[in-house]
C-alpha positions as CSV (number, residue, x, y, z in Angstrom):
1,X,7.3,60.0,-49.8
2,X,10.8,59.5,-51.6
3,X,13.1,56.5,-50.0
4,X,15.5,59.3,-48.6
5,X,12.9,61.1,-47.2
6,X,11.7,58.2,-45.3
7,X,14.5,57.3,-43.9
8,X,15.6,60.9,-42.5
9,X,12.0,61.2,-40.8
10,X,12.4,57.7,-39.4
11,X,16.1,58.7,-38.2
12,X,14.8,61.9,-36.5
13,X,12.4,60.2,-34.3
14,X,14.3,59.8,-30.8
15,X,15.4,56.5,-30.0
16,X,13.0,54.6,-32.1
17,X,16.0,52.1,-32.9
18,X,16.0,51.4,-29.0
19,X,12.2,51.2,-28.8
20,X,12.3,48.7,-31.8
21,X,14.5,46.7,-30.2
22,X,12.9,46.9,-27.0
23,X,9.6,45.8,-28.7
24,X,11.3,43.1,-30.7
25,X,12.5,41.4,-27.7
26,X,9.2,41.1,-25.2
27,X,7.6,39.4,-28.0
28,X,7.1,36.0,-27.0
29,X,7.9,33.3,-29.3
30,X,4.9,31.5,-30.9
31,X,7.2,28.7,-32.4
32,X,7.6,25.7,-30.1
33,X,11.1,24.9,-31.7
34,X,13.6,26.9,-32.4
35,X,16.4,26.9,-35.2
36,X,19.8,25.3,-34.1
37,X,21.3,28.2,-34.9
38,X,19.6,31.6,-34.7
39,X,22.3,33.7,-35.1
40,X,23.0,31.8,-38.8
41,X,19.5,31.7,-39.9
42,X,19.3,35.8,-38.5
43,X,22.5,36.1,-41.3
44,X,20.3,34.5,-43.6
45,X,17.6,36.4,-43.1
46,X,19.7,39.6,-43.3
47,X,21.2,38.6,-46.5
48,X,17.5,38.1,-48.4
49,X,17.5,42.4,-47.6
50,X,21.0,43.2,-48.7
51,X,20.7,40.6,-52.3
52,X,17.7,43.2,-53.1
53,X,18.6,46.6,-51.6
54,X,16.7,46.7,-48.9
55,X,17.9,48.4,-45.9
56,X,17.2,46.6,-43.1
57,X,16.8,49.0,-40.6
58,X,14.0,51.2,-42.8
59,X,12.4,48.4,-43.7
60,X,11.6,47.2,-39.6
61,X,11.1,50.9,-38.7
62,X,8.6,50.9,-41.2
63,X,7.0,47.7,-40.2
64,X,6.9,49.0,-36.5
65,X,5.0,52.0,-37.7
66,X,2.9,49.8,-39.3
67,X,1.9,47.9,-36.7
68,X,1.6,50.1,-34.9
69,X,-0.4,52.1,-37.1
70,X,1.4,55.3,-36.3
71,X,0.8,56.5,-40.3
72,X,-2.4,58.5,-39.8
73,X,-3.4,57.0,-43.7
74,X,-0.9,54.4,-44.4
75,X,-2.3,51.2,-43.2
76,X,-0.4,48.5,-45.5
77,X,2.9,47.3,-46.0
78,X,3.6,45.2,-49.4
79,X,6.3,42.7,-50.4
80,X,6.9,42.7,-54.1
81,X,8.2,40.2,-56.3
82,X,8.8,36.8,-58.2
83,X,7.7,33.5,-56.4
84,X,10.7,32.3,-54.3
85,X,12.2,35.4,-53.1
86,X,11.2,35.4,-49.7
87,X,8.0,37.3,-49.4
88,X,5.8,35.1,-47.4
89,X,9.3,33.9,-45.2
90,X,9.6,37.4,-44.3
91,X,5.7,38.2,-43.7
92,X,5.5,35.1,-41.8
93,X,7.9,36.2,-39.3
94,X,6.4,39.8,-38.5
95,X,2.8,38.3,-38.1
96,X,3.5,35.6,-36.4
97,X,3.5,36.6,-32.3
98,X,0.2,38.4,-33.4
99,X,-3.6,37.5,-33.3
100,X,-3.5,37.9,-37.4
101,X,-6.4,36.9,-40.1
102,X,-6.1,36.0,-43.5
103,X,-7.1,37.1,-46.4
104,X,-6.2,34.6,-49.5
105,X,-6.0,35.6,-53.3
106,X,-9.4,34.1,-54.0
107,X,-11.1,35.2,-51.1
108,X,-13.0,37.9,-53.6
109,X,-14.6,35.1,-54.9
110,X,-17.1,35.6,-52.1
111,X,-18.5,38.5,-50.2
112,X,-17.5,37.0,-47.1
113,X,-13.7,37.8,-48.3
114,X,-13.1,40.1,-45.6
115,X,-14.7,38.2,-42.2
116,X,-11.3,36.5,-41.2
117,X,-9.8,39.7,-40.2
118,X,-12.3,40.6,-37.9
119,X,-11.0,39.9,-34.0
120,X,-7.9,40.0,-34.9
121,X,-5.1,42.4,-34.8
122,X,-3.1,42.3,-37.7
123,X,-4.1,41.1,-41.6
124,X,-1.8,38.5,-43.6
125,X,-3.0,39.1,-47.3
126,X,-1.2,36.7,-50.0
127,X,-1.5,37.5,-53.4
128,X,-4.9,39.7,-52.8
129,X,-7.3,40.7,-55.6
130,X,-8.0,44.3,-55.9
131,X,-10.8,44.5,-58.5
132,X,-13.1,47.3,-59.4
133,X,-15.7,46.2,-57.2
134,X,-14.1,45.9,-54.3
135,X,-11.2,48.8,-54.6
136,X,-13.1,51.0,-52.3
137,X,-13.0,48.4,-49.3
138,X,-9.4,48.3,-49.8
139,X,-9.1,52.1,-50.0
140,X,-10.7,52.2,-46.9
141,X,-8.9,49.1,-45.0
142,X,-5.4,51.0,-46.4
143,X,-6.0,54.3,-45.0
144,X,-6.9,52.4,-41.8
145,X,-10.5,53.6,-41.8
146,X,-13.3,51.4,-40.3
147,X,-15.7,49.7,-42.4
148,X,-18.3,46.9,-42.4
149,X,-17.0,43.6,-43.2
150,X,-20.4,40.9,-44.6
151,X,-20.6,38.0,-42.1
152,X,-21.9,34.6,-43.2
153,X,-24.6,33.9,-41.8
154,X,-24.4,36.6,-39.2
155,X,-25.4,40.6,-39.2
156,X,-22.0,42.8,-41.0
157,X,-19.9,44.3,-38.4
158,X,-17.6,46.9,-37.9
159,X,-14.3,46.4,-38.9
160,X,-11.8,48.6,-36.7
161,X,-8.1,49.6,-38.5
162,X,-5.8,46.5,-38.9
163,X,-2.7,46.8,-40.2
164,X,-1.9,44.7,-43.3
165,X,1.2,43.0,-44.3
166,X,0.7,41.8,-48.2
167,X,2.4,39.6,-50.4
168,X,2.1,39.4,-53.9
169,X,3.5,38.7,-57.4
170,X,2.5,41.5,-59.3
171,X,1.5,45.4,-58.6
172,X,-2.1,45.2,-56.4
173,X,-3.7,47.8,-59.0
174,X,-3.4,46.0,-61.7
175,X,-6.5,45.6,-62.5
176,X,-8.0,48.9,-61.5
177,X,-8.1,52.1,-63.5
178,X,-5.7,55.5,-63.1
179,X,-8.1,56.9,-60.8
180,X,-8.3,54.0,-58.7
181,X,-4.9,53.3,-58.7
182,X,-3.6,56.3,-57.2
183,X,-5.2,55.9,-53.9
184,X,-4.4,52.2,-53.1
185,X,-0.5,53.5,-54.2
186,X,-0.5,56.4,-51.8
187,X,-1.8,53.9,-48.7
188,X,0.8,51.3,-49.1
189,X,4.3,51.2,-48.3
190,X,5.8,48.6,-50.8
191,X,8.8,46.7,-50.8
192,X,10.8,44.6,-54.2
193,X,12.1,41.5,-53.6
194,X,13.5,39.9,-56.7
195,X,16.7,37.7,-56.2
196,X,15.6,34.3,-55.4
197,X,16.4,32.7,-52.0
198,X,19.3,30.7,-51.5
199,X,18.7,27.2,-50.6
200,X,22.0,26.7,-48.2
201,X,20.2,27.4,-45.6
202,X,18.3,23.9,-44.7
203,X,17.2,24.3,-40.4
204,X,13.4,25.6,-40.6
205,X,13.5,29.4,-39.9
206,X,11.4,30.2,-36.7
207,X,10.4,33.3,-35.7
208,X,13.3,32.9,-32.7
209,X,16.1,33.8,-36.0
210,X,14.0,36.8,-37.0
211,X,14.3,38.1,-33.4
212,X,17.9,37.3,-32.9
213,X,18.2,39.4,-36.7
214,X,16.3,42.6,-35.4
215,X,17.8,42.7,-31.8
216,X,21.8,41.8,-33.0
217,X,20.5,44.1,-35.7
218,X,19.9,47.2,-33.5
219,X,22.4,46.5,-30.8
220,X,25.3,46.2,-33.6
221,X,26.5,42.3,-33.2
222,X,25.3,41.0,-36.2
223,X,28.4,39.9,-37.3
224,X,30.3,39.6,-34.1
């Protein structure tokens, strides 16, 4: 669906800035410190969006929807782009009050590569390797269909939709064919990130920031 598109269906949904806020907020905070100043490392965080024209408040209304798998066939949402640009800052940050497996770029390597997401309730994928042989998996774990996951040493089990949140340096298909590209493309909601991060910015950024950014966001004191 177009970006404009997106955005007006997102729009049209009653309230659902509120209820992202809402949701935002009762998530506890799995960091045990917090930055010294949230509300400059929420600017921070605001201004990694607005360097590469993302608008802030599709982008979380789309990672709501992803999490809470509302899409009835989009399962995965992608950050795009150059190393140091903030992908795994920003992917860090929306996994982290959640029960989330990993999946790393050379878990392929084995056909185990899909176990750690099992019991959990969200995926963290960086940099994953979508080859011919596996493609269909990932078909499968994008449309957020079930599908059974190899287990070693155990029986495979069933692996129930997660949603994924994916970071990676190049397009995921490049190494499939036309044919298999198109489905892994209409599955994914994907996001560029290409200006590199500013290094001004020196406190650690905890999850607290990334709240502060999405409530302050929603509730229009940002930049009170």
């Amino acid at each position: 669906m177009p970006l404009l598109e997106r955005k007006f269906a997102l729009l049209q949904e009653e309230n659902i800035y509120k209820d992202i806020c809402k949701f935002v907020c009762i998530l506890s905070d799995p960091d045990n410190i917090h930055d010294n100043d949230s509300l400059a490392g929420a600017k921070y965080l605001y201004s990694n969006f607005t360097n590469n024209g993302i608008d802030f408040g599709l982008f979380i209304a789309e990672v709501d929807k992803i999490i809470r798998m509302s899409y009835p066939r989009i399962n995965a949402l992608v950050l795009r782009g150059p190393t140091s640009t903030g992908k795994t800052l920003i992917a860090k940050n929306i996994v982290k009050p959640y029960n989330y497996g990993t999946v790393s770029r050379d878990g392929d390597a084995t056909a185990f590569y899909l176990q750690n997401l099992l019991d959990h309730d969200v995926a963290l994928m960086e940099e994953p390797h979508i080859s011919m042989t596996t493609v269909q998996n990932f078909k499968e774990l994008f449309a957020g269909s079930p599908l059974i996951v190899q287990v070693k040493n155990h029986a495979p089990r069933e692996l129930k939709r997660i949603p994924c949140i994916i970071t990676t340096n190049q397009s995921l298909t490049d190494s499939l064919i036309d044919a298999e590209s198109e489905p892994i493309k209409k599955r994914i909601i994907e996001y560029l990130l290409y200006r590199p991060i500013s290094n001004d910015y020196t406190p650690i950024i905890c999850f607290h920031s990334w709240q502060t950014l999405c409530i302050r966001y929603f509730n229009g004191t940002l930049f009170e």
